[in-house]
N, C-alpha and C positions, 0 to 999 in steps of 0.2 A: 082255853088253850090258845098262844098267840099262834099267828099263821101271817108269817115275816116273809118278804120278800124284798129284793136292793130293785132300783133300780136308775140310771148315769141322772145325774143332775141339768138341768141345760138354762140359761138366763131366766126361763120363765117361772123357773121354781127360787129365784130368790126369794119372795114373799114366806115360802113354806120354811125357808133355810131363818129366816129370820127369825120366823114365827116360833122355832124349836130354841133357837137361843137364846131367846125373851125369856123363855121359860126353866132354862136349862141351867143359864150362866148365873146369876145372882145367887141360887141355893148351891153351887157348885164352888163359887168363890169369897161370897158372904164372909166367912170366916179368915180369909190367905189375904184379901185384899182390899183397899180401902174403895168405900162408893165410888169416888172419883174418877179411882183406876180403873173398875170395872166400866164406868160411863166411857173416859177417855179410849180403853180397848174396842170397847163397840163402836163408837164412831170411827175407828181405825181400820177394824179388822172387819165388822159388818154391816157398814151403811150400804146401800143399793148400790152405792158408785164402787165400793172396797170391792163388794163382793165382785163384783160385774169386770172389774181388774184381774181379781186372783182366778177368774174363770177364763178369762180372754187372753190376757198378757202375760198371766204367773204362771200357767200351764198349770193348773189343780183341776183336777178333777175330781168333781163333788159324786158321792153316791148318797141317796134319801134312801128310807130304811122306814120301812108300811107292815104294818099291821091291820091284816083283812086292807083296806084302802086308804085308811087314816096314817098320814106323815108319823112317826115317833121317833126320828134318829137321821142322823147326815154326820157324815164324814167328808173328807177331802184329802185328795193325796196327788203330790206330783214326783216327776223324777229330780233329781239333785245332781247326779252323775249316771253314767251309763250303769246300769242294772241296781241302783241306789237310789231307793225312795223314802220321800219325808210323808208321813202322817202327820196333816196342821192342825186339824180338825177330828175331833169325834165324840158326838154327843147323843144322847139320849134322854127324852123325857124324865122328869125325877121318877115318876107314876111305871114305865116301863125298867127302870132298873131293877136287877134282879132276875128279870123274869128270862133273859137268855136273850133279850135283844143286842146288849153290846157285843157277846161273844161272835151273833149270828153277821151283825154293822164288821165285827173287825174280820173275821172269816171272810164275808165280800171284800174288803179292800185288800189282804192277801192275795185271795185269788185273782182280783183285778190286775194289783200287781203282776201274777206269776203271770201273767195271760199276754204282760206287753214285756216281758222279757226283765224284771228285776228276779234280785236274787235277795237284798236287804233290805229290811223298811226300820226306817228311825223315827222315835216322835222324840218331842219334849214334855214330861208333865213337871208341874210346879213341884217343888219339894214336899211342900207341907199338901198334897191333894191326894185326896183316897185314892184315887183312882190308881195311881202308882203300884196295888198291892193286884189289880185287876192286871195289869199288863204284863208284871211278873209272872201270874198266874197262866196270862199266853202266852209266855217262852219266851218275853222281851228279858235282858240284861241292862242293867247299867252302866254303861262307858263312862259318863263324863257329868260332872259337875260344871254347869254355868250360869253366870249368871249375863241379860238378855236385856238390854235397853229396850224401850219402845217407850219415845217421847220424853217424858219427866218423870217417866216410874223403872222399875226394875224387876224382872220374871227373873224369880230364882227355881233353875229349870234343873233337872237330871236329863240328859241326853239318853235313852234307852235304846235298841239294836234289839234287832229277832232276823236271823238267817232263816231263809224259806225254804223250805224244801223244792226240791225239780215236780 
């Protein structure tokens, strides 16, 4: 039986942040996107220097997500506007899906949320990504259809919405 706990990300867990992506992101995208894109995303969104920005400068706040003591899961989420947060991030080992780690990763950022005073949290998932039927499943909705340059390729996103409760 897992035995999950979050807790805040700080510079020196990039390695650990990396280390879930490597693992996380090619069977996630494999199918949605071509090698290239998936190579040029990483070098964008998680080289040491990306990440070490989105922590510092981007105002994201990463939360890592354990199992007994072992890393399995990290998210990120910053404000966007006053009580308006974006979810950038949020993964989970392929080996842990299933098992209630994403529910217990997206409950921590919720609650992180409500704890610094947001009321809404947005992601983006790619159209064609499973994952999409999981956030439904947590009371996100669909707003908006877009599609999302980065670089020489194209994220064809669904903008999703979930109102938090007080």
């Amino acid at each position: 039986m897992p035995s999950f706990s979050i807790k805040h990300g700080k510079l020196s867990d990039i390695p650990t942040v990396i280390g879930i992506q490597e693992k996380t992101w090619e069977p996630t995208y494999r199918e949605i996107l071509t090698p290239e894109q998936i190579d040029y995303m990483f070098e964008k969104i998680y080289s040491p220097k990306a990440l070490e920005s989105q922590m510092t400068e981007g105002g994201q706040q990463f939360l890592l997500l354990f199992d007994a003591e072992i890393p399995v899961g990290f998210a990120a989420v910053a404000q966007e506007e006053p009580r308006y947060f974006k979810l950038h991030k949020i993964y989970v080992l392929p080996n842990m899906q299933g098992t209630g780690a994403g529910k217990f990763l997206l409950a921590g950022v919720e609650h992180y949320v409500k704890s610094v005073g947001g009321k809404k949290l947005a992601l983006n998932v790619n159209r064609y990504n499973k994952a999409r039927s999981f956030y439904e499943k947590m009371n996100f909705k669909t707003i908006q259809e877009v599609d999302v340059p980065i670089g020489p390729y194209w994220m064809n996103d669904f903008i999703m919405l979930k109102q938090l409760e007080p």
